[in-house]
mmCIF file as gemmi writes it, N, C-alpha and C atoms, coordinates in Angstrom:
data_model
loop_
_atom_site.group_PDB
_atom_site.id
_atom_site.type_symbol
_atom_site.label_atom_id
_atom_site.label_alt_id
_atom_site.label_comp_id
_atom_site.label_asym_id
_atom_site.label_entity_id
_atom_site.label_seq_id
_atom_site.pdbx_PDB_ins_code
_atom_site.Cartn_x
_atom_site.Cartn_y
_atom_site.Cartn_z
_atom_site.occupancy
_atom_site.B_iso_or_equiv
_atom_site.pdbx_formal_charge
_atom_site.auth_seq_id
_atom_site.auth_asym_id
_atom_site.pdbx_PDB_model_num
ATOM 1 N N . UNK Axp A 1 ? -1.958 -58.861 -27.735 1 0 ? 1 A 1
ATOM 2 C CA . UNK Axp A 1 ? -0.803 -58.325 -27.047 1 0 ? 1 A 1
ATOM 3 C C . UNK Axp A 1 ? -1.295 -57.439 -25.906 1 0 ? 1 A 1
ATOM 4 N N . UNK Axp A 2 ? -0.833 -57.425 -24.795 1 0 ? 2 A 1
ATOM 5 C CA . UNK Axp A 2 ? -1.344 -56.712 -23.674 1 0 ? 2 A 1
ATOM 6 C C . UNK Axp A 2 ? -0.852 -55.155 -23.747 1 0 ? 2 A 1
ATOM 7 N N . UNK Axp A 3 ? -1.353 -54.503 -23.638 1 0 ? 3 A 1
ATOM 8 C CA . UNK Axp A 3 ? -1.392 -53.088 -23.124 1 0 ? 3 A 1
ATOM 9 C C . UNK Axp A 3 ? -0.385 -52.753 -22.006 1 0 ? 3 A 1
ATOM 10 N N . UNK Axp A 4 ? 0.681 -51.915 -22.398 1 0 ? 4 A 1
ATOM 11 C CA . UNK Axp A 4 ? 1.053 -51.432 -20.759 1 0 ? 4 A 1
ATOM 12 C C . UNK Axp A 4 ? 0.517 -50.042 -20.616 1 0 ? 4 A 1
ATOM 13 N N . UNK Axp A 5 ? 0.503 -49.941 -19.159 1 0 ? 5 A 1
ATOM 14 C CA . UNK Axp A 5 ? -0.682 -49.093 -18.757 1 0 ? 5 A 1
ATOM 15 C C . UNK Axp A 5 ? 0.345 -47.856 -18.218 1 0 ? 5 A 1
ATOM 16 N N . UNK Axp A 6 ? -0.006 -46.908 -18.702 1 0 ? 6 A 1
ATOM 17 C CA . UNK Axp A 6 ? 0.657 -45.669 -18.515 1 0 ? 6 A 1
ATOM 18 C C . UNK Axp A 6 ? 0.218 -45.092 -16.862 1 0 ? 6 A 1
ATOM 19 N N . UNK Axp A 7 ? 1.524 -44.925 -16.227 1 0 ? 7 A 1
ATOM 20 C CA . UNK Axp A 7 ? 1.257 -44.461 -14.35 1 0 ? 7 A 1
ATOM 21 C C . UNK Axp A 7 ? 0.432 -43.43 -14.684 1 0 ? 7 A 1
ATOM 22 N N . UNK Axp A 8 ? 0.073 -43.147 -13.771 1 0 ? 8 A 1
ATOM 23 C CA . UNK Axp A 8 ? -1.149 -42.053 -13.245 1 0 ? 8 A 1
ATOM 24 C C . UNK Axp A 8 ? -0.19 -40.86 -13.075 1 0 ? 8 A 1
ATOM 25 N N . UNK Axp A 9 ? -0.4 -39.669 -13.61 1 0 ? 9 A 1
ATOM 26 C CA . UNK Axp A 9 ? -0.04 -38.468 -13.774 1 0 ? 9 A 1
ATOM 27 C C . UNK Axp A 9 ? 0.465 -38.182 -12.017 1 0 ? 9 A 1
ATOM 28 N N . UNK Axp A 10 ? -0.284 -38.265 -11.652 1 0 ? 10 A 1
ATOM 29 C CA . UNK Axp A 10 ? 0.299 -37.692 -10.055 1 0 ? 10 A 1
ATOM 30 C C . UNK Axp A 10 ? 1.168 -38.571 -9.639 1 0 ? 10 A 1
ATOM 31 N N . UNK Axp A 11 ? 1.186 -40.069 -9.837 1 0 ? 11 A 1
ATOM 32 C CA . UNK Axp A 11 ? 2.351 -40.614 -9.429 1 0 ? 11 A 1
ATOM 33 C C . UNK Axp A 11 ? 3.935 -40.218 -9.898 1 0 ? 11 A 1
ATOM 34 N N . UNK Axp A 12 ? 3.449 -40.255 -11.556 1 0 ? 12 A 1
ATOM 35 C CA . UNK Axp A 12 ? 4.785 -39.408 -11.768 1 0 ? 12 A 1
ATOM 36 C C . UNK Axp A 12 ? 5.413 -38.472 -11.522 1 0 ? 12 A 1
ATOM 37 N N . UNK Axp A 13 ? 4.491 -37.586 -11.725 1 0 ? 13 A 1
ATOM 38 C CA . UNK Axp A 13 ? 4.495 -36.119 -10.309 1 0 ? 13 A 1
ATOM 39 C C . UNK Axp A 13 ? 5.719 -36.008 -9.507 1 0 ? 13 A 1
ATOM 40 N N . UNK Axp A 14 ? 4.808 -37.515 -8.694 1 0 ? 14 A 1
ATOM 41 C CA . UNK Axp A 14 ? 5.525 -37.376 -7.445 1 0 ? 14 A 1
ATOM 42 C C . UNK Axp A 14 ? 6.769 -38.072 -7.768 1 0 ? 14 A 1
ATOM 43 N N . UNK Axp A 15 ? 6.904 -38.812 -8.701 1 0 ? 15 A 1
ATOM 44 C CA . UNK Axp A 15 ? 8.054 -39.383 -8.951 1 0 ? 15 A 1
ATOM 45 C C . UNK Axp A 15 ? 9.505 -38.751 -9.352 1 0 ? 15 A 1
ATOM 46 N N . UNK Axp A 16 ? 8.791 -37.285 -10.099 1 0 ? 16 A 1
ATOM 47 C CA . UNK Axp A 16 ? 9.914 -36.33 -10.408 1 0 ? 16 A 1
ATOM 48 C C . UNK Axp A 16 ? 9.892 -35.363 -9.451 1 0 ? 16 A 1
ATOM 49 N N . UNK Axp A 17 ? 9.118 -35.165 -8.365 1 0 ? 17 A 1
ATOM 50 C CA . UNK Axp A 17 ? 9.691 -34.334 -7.412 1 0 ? 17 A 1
ATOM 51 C C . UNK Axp A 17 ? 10.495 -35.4 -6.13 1 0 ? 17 A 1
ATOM 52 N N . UNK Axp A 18 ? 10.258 -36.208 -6.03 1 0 ? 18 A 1
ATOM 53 C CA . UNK Axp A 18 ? 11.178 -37.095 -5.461 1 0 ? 18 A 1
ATOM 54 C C . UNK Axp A 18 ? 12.411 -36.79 -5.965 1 0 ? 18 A 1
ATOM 55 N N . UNK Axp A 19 ? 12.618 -37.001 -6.93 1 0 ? 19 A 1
ATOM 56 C CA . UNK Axp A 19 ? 13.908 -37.229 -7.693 1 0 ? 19 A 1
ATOM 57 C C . UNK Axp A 19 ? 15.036 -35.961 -7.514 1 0 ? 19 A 1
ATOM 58 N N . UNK Axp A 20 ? 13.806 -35.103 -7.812 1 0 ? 20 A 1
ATOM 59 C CA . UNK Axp A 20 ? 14.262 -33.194 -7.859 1 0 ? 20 A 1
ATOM 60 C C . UNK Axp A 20 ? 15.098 -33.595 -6.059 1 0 ? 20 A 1
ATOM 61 N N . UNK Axp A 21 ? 14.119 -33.55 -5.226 1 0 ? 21 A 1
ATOM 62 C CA . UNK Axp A 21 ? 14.924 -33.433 -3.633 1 0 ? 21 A 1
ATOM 63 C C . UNK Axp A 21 ? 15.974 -34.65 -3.46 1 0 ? 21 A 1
ATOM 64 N N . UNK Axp A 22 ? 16.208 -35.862 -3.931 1 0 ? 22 A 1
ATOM 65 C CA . UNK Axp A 22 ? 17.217 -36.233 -4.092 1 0 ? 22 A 1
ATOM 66 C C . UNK Axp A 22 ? 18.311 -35.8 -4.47 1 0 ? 22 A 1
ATOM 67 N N . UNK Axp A 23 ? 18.657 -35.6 -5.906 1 0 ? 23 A 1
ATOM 68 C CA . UNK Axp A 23 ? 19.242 -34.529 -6.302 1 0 ? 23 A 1
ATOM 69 C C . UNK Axp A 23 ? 20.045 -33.477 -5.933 1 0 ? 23 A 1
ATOM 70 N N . UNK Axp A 24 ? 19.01 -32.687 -5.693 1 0 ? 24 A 1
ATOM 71 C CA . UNK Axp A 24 ? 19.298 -31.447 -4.548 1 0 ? 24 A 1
ATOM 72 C C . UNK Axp A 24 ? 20.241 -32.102 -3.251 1 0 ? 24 A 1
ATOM 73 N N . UNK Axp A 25 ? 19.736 -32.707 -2.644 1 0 ? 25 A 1
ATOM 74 C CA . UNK Axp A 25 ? 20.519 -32.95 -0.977 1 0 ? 25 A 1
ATOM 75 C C . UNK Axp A 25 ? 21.72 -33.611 -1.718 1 0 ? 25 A 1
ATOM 76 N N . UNK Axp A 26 ? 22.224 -34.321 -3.166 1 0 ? 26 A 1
ATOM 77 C CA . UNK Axp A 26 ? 23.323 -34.579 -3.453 1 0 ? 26 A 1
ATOM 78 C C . UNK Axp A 26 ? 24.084 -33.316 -3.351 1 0 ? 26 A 1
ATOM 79 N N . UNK Axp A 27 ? 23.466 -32.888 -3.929 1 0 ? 27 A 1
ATOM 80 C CA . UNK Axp A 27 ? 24.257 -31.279 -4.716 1 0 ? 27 A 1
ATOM 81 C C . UNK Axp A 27 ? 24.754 -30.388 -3.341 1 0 ? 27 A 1
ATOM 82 N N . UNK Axp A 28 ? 23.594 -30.483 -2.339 1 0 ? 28 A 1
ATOM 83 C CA . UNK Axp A 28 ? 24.134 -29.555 -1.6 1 0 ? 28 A 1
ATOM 84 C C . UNK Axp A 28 ? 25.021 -29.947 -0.375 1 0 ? 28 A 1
ATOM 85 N N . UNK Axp A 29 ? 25.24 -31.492 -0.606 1 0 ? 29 A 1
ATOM 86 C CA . UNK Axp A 29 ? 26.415 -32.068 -0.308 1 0 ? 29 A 1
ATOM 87 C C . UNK Axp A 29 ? 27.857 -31.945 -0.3 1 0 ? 29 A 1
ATOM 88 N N . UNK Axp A 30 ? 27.775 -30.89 -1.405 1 0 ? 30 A 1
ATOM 89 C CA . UNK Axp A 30 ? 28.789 -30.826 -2.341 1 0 ? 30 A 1
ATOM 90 C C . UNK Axp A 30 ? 29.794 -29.165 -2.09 1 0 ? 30 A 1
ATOM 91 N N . UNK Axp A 31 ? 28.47 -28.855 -1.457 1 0 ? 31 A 1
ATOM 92 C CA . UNK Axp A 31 ? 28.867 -26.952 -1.508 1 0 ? 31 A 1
ATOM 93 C C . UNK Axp A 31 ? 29.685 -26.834 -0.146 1 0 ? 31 A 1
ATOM 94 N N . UNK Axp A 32 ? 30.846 -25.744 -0.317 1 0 ? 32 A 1
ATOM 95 C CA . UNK Axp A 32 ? 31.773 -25.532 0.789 1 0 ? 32 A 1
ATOM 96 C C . UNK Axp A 32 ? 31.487 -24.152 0.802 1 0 ? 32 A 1
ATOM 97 N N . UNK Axp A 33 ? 30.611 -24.222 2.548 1 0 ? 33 A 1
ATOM 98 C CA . UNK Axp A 33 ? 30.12 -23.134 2.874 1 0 ? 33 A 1
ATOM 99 C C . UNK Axp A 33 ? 31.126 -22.389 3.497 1 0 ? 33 A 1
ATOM 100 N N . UNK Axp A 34 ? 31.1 -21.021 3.723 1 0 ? 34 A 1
ATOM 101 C CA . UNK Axp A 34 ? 31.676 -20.123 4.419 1 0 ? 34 A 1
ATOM 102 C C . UNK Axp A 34 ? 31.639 -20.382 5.614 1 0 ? 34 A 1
ATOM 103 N N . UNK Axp A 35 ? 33.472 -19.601 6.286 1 0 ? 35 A 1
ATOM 104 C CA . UNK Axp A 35 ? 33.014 -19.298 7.947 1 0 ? 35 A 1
ATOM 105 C C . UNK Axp A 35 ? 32.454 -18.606 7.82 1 0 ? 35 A 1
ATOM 106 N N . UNK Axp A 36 ? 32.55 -18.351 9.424 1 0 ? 36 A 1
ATOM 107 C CA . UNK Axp A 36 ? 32.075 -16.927 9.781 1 0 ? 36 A 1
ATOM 108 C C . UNK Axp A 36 ? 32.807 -15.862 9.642 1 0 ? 36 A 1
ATOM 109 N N . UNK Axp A 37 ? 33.924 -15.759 9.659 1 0 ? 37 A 1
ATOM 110 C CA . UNK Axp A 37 ? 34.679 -14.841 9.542 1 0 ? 37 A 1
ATOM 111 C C . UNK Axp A 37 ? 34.659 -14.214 7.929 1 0 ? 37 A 1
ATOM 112 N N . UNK Axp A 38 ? 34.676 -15.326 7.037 1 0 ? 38 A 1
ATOM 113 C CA . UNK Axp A 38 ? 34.327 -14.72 5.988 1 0 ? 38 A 1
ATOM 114 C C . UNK Axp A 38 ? 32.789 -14.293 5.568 1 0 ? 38 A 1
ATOM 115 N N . UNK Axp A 39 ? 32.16 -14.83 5.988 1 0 ? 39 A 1
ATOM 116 C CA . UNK Axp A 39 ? 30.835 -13.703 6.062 1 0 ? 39 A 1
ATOM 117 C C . UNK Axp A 39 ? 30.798 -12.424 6.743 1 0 ? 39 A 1
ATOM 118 N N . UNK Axp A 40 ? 31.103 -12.235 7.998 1 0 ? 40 A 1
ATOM 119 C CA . UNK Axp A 40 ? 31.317 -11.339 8.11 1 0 ? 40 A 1
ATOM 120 C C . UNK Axp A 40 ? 32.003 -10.23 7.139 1 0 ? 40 A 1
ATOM 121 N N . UNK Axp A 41 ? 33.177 -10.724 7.238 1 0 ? 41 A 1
ATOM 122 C CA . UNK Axp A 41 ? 34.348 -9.843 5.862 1 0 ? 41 A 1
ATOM 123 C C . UNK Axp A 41 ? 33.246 -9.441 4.658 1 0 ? 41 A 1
ATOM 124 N N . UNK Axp A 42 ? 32.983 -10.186 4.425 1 0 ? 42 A 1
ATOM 125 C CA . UNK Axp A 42 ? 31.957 -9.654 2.922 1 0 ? 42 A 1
ATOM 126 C C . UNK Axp A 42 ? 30.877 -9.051 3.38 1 0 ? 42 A 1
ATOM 127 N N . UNK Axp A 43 ? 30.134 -8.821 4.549 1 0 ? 43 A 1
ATOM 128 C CA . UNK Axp A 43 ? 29.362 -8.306 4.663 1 0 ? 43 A 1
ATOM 129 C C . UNK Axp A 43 ? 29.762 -7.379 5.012 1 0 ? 43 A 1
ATOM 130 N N . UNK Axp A 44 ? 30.908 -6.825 5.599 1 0 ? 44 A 1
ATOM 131 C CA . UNK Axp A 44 ? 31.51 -5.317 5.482 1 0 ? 44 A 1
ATOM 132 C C . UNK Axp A 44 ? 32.082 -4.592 4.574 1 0 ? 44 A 1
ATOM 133 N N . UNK Axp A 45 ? 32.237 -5.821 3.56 1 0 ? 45 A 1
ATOM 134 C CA . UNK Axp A 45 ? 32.765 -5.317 2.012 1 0 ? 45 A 1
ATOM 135 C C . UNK Axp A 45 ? 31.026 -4.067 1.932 1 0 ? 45 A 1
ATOM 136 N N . UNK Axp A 46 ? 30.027 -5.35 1.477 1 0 ? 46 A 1
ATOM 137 C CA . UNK Axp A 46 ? 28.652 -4.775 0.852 1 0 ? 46 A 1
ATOM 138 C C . UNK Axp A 46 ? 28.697 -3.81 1.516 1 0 ? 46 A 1
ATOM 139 N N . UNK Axp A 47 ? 28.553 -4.12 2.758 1 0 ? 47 A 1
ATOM 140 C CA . UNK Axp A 47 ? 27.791 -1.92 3.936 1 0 ? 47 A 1
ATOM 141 C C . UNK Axp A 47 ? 29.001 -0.854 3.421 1 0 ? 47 A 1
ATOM 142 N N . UNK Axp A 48 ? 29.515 -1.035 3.504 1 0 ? 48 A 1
ATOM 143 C CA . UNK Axp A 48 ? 31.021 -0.419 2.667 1 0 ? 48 A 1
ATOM 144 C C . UNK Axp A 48 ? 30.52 0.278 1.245 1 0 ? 48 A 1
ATOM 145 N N . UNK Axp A 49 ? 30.418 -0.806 0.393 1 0 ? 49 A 1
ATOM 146 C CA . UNK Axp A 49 ? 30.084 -0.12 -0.51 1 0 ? 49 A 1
ATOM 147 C C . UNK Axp A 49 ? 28.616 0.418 -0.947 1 0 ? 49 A 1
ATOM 148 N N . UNK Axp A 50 ? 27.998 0.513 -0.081 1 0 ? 50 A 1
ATOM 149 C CA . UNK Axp A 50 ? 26.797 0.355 -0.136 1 0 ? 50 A 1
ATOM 150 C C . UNK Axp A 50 ? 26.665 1.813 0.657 1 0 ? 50 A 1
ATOM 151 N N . UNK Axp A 51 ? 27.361 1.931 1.619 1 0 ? 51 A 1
ATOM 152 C CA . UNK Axp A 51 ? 27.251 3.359 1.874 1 0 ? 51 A 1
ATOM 153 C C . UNK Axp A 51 ? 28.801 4.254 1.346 1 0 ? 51 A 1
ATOM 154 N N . UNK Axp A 52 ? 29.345 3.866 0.136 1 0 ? 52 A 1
ATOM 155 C CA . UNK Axp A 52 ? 30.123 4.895 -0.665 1 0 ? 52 A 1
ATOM 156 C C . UNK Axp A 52 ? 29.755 5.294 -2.109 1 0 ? 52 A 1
ATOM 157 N N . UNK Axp A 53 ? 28.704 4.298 -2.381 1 0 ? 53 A 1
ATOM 158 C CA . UNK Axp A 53 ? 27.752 4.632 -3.41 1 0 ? 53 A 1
ATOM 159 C C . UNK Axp A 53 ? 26.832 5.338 -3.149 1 0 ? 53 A 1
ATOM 160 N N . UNK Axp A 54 ? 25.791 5.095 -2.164 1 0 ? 54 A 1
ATOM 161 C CA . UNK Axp A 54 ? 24.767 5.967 -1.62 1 0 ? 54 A 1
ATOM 162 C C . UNK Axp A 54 ? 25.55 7.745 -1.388 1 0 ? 54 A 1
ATOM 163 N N . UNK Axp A 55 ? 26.238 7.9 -0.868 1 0 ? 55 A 1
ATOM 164 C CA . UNK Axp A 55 ? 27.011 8.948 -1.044 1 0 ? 55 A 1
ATOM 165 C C . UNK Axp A 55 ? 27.351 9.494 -2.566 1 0 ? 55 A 1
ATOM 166 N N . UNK Axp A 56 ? 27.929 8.617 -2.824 1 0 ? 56 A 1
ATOM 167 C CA . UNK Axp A 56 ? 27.841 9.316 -4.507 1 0 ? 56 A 1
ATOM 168 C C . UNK Axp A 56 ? 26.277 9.685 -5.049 1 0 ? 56 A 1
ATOM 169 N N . UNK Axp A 57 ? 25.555 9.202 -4.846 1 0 ? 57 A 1
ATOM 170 C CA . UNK Axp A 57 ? 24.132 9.487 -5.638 1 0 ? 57 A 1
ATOM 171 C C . UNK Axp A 57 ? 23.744 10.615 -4.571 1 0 ? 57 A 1
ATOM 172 N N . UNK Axp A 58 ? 24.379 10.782 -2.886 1 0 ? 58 A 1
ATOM 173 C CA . UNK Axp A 58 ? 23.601 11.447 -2.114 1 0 ? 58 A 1
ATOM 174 C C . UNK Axp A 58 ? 24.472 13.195 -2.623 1 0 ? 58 A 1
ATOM 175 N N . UNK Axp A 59 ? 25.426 13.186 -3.402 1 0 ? 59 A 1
ATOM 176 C CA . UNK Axp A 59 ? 26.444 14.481 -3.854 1 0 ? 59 A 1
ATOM 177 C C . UNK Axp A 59 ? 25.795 14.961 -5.05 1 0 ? 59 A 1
ATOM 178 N N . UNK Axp A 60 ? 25.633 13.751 -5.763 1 0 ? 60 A 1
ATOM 179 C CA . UNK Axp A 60 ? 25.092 13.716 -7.091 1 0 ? 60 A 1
ATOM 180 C C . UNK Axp A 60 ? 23.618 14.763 -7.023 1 0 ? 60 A 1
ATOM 181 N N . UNK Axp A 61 ? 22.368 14.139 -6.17 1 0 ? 61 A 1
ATOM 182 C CA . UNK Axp A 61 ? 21.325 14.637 -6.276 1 0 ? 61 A 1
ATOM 183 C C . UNK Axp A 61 ? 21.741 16.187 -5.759 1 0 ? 61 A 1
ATOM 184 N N . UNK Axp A 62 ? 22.285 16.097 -4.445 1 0 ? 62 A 1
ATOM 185 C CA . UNK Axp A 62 ? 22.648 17.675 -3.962 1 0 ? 62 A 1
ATOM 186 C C . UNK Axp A 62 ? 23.025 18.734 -5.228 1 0 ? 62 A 1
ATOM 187 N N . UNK Axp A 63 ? 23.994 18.285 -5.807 1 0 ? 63 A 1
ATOM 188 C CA . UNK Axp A 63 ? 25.055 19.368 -7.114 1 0 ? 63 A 1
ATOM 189 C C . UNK Axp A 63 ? 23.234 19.662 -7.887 1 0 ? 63 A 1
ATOM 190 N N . UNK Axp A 64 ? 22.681 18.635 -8.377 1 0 ? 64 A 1
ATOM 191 C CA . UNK Axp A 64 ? 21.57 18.722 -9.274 1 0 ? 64 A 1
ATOM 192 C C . UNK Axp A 64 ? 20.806 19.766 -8.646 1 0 ? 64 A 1
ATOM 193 N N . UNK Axp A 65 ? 20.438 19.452 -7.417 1 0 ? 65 A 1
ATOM 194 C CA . UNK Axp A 65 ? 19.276 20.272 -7.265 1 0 ? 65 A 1
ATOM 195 C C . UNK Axp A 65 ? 19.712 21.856 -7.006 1 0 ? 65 A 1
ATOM 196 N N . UNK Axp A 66 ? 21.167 21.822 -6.316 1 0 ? 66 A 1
ATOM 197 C CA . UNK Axp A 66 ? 21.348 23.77 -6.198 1 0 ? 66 A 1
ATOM 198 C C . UNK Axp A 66 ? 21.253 24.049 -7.952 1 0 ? 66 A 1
ATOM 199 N N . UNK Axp A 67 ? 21.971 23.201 -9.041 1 0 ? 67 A 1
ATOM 200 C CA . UNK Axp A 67 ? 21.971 23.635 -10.091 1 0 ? 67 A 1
ATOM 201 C C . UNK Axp A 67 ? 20.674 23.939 -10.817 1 0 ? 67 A 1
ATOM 202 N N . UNK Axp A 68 ? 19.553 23.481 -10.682 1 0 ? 68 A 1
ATOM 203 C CA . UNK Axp A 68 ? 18.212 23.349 -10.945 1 0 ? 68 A 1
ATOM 204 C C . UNK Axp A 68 ? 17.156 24.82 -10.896 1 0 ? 68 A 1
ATOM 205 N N . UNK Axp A 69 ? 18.129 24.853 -8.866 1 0 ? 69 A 1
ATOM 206 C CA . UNK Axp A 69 ? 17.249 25.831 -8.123 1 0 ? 69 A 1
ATOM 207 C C . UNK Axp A 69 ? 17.983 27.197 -9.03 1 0 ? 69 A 1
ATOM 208 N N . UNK Axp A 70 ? 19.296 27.229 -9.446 1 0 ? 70 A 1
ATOM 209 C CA . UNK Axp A 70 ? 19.965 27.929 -10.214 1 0 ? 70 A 1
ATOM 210 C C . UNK Axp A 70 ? 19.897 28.553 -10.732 1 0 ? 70 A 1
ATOM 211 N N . UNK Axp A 71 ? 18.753 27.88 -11.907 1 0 ? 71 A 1
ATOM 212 C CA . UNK Axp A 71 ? 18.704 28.081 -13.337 1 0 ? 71 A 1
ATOM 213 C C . UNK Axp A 71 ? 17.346 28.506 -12.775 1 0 ? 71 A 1
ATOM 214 N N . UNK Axp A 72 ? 16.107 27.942 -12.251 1 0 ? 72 A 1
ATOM 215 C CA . UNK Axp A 72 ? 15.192 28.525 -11.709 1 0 ? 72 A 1
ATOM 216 C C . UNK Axp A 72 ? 15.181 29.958 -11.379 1 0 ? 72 A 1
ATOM 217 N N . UNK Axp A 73 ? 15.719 30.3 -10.323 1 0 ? 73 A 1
ATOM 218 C CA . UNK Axp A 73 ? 15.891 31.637 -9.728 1 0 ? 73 A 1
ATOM 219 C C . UNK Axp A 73 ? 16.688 32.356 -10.877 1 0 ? 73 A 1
ATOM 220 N N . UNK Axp A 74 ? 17.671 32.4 -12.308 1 0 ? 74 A 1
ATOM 221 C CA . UNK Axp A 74 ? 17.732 32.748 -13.134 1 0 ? 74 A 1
ATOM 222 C C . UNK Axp A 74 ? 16.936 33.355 -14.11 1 0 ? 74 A 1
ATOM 223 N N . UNK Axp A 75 ? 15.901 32.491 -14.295 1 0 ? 75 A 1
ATOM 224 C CA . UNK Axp A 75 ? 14.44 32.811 -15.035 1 0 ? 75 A 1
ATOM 225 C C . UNK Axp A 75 ? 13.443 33.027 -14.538 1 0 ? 75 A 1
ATOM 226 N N . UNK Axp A 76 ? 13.336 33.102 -13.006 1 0 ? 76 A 1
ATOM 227 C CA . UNK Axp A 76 ? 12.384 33.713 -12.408 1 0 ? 76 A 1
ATOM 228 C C . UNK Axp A 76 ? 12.189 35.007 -11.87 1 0 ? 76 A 1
């Protein structure tokens, strides 16, 4: 009975990364990208919140440290 001969490791390789970028360019066939307008919009959401949080941590550290220096100059 004859032998079938098992492909060569790199062919398969390449056979499943073929497959992988097929795949993929289906898939990203598929995706409904944003305007611009809505990128924009969300990217003023993030800076938005991104600088009303930073503010909170920038109040936060302030209160800490007079309270710190506080208790310091208390016991010193």
């Amino acid at each position: 009975m004859a032998e079938v001969k098992k492909e060569n490791w790199f062919v398969r390789t390449w056979h499943k990364v073929c497959k992988y970028f097929r795949e993929l360019r289906s898939e990203l066939k598929k995706v409904v990208w944003p305007t611009k307008e809505q990128v924009m919009k969300n990217a003023l959401v993030v800076a938005g919140c991104v600088v009303v949080v930073g503010a909170f941590i920038w109040l936060f550290d302030f209160v800490a440290q007079v309270g710190i220096n506080g208790l310091i100059g208390l016991f010193h």
